[in-house]
N, C-alpha and C positions, 0 to 999 in steps of 0.2 A: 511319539514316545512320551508316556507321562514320567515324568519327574515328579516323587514319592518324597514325602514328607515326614516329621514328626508329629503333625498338630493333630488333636486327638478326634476330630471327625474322619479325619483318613482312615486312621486307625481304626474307628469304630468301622468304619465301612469296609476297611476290608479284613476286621473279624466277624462281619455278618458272614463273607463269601466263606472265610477259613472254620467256622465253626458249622455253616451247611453242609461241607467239605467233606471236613470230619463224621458228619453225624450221616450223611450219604454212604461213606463209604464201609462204618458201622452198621447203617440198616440192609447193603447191598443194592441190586440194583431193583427189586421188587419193589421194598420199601419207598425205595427214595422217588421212582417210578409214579409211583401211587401219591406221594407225598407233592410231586410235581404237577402232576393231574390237578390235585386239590387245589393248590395255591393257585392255579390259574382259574379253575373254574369258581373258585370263590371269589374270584376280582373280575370274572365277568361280570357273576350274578349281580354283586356291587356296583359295577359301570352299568348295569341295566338298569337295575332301583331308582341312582343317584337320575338318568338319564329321563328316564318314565315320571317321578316323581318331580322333576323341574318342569318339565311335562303340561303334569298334570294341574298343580300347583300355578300355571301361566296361564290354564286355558280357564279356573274354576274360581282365579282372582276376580275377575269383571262382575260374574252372577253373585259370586262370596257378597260381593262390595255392595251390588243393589240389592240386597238380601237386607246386608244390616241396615241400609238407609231406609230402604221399608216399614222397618220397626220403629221406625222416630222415636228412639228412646232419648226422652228428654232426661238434662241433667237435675239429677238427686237434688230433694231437696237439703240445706243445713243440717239439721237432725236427722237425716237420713245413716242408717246404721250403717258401719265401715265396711261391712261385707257386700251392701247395696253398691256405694261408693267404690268400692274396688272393682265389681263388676263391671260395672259401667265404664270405669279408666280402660281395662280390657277394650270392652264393647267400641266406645272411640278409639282406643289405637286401632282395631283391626281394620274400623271402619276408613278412617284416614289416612292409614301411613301403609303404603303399597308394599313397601319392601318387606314391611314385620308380618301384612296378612299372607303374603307370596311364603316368607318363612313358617313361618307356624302353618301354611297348607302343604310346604316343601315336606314336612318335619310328618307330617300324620299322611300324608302320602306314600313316604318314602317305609316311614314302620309298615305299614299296610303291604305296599313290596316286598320289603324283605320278607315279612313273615312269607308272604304266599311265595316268594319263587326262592324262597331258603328252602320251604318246603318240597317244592317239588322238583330243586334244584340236586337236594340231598339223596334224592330216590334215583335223579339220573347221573350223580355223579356216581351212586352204590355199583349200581351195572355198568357204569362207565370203565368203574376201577377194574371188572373183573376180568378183563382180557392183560391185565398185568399179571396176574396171576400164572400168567405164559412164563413170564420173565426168568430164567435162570436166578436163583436165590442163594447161591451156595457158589463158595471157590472165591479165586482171585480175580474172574472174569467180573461175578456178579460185585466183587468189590472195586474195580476197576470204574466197572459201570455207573457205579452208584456215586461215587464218589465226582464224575462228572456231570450228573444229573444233581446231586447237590452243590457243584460249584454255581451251576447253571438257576436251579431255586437260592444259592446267597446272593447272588447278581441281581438277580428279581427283587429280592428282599432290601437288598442296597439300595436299587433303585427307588424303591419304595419309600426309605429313609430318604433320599436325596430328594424326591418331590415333594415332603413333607419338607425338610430345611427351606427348600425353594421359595416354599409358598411363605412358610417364616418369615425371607429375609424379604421377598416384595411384598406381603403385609405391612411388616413393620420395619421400615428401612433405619430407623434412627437407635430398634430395640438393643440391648445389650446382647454382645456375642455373634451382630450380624456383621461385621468386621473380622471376626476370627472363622466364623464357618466359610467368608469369601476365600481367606487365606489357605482352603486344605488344596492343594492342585487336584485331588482327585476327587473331589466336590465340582469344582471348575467344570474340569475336564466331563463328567458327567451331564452337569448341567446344559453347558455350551452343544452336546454331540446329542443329547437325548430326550432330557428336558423340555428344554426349549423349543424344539423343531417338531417336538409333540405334542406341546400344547398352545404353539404359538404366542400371541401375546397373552392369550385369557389369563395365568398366572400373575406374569409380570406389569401387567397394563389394568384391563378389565377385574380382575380380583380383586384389586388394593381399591378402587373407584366403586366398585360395589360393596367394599366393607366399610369406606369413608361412607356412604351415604346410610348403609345398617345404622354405624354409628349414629350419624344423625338421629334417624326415627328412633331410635333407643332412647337417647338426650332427650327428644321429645316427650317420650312418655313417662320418662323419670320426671321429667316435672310437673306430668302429672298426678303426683304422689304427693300432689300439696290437695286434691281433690279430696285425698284418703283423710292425711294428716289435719289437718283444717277445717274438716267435713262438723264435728260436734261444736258448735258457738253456744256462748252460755247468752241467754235471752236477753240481757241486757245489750247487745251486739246487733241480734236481729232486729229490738226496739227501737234502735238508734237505724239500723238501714229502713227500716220500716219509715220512720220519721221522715227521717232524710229525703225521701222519695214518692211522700203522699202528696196526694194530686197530680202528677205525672203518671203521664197515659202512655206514652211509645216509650220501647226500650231505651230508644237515645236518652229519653230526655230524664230516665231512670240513672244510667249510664254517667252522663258528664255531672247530674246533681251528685254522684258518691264518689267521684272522680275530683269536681270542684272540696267538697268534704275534704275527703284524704289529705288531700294535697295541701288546704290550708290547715286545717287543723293537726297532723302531727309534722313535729321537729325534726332536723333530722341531727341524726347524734354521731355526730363527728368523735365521740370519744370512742365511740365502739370501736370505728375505722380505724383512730390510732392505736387501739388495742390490739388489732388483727395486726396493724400492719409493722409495728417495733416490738409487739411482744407476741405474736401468735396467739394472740388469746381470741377465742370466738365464741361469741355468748349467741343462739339461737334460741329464739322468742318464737311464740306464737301472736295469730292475730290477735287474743286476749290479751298479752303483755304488751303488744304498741297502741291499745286502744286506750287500755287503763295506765300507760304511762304517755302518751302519746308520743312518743321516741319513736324513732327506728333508721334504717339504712333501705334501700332503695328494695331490696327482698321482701324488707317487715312494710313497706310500703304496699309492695305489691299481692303477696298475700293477706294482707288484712282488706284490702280492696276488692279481690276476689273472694274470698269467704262474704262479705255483707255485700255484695253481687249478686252472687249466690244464691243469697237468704231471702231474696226478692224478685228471684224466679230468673236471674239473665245470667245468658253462655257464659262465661268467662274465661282464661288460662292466662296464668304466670308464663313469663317467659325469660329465659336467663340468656345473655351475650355479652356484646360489648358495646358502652356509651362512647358518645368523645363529649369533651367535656368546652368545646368550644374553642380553648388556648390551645391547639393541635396535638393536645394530649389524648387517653381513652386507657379504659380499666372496664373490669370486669361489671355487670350492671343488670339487674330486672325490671320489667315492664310487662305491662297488659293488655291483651288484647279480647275484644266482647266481639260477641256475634250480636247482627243488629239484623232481625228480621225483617225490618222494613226496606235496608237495603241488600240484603239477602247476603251479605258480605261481615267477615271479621273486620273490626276497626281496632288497630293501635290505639294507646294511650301510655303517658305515663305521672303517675300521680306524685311522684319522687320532684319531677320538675315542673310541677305544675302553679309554683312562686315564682319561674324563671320567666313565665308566658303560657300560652295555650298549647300545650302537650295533647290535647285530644285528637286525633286524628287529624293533624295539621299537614299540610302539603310536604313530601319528600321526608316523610320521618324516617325513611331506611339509611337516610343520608347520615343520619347523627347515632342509631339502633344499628346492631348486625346480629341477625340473632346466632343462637350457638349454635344450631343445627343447619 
């Protein structure tokens, strides 16, 4: 026996049922007959799409993948225009991050389904419907009828709402209001008898662990939008990496000479940091402003390192996480990491501590680094 509530997802859930009710027993039983048809066969068609399309999406990730590494599209040069540079961020995510090319193939899969079995779905639900057309449409029978065929499509409809909350609160366990939709009993009670035992853990477990890791590759590609931003150096920037790096023949030794640069030559400005951190204030600079002031905070470190990276032909990405800072403290922090074709592997570095000691790809740098993804 449920025990009914005031709290207002009860309510909304069971003015879904009471307003189908109504509108059932309004249309008769023909109507609502017909209307019942629908809603189920549109939530096939949909479980087919979503189904086919993950599908498909899993089995066209691997070829997607050797596809774009085929193309060895190398990174943009400096001067390369934003639209160049933004393609190519694209190009590397899809290439690198599993989850985002599986989405974006989920995503052009699944329109592709709909369309085609919306289409053809709609031609056999048309002649599906027409044996309703039997249906008694007139009298208290046909309103009797209807009105339980619309309780039966609010049920449906609630449920529908209730797997949507569901999925809400095991996404986001901490979000605002996931405390009050636990509190409706007829939330509960649904969840617990229906829910649950329908979708087993995929929801509750599997769902939230596949949107932690989306998020991840997301993070990831947001900073690559320093690729975009960063992408125009005014030539006094490239002259100076150009400098900095003549007569050096292998990426490394490209690599630690603009690494060693960075690191001694700019400051790091501790007043910005007191600035953020008693007054919110945040001043963001480009690699042009910490070169020509030589200041900056561990970001303007790491982006000015990567733009004159960059400018002289080597991989490079920004990376944002968490440092510790030695005394068993740690705060938020950026560092760098290059591809080194010689050893066919990304190397950390970070040019922010690079007064402290050898930050280059030094043994167990994951130990003092966590990145945010």
């Amino acid at each position: 026996m449920i025990s009914l509530d005031t709290n207002l997802v009860t309510l909304a859930l069971l003015a879904v049922v009471a307003v189908s009710l109504l509108q059932g027993v309004w249309r008769g039983a023909t109507g609502s007959a017909q209307r019942l048809f629908l809603f189920v066969a549109g939530a096939a068609i949909t479980i087919a799409s979503v189904a086919l399309a993950a599908w498909a999406a899993s089995a066209a990730s691997p070829g997607v993948q050797e596809w774009l590494v085929r193309q060895n599209w190398l990174q943009p040069k400096a001067d390369a225009s934003a639209f160049i540079q933004f393609a190519y961020t694209a190009y590397a995510g899809l290439r690198d991050m599993p989850l985002l090319r599986f989405a974006v193939l989920f995503l052009i899969a699944y329109t592709v389904l709909r369309a085609v079995l919306g289409t053809v779905g709609s031609l056999l639900i048309r002649f599906g419907a027409i044996p309703f057309g039997l249906v008694p449409s007139g009298g208290p029978v046909s309103r009797l009828f209807g009105g339980i065929i619309g309780a039966a499509l609010g049920c449906g409809r609630a449920l529908l709402l209730t797997a949507v909350l569901f999925s809400y609160c095991a996404l986001f366990p901490s979000a605002p209001y996931v405390d009050y939709v636990a509190d409706s009993s007829l939330y509960r009670e649904a969840a617990a008898r229906i829910i649950e035992p329908a979708a087993g853990r995929l929801i509750e477990e599997r769902l939230p662990v596949f949107a932690k890791k989306m998020q991840g590759e997301l993070d990831q590609l947001w900073q690559k939008r320093y690729d975009v931003i960063d992408a125009d150096l005014p030539s006094d920037i490239v002259l100076a990496a150009e400098q900095i790096t003549e007569g050096k023949k292998t990426a490394e030794e490209k690599a630690r000479a603009l690494y060693n640069w960075v690191g001694t030559r700019i400051v790091y400005d501790y007043d910005k940091v007191t600035a953020y951190e008693e007054r919110g204030e945040w001043h963001e600079q480009t690699p042009e402003d910490t070169f020509r002031t030589r200041k900056g905070v561990c970001i303007d470190y790491a982006r000015l390192y990567a733009a004159m990276a960059r400018s002289v032909g080597l991989e490079v990405r920004v990376v944002t996480g968490i440092g510790y800072d030695g005394m068993g403290g740690s705060g938020p922090h950026a560092w760098n990491e290059v591809y080194l074709p010689e050893k066919q592997a990304w190397v950390p570095l970070d040019p922010t501590w690079a007064k402290a000691g050898d930050w280059f790809d030094p043994p167990n740098f994951q130990a003092t680094h966590v990145r945010q993804a």
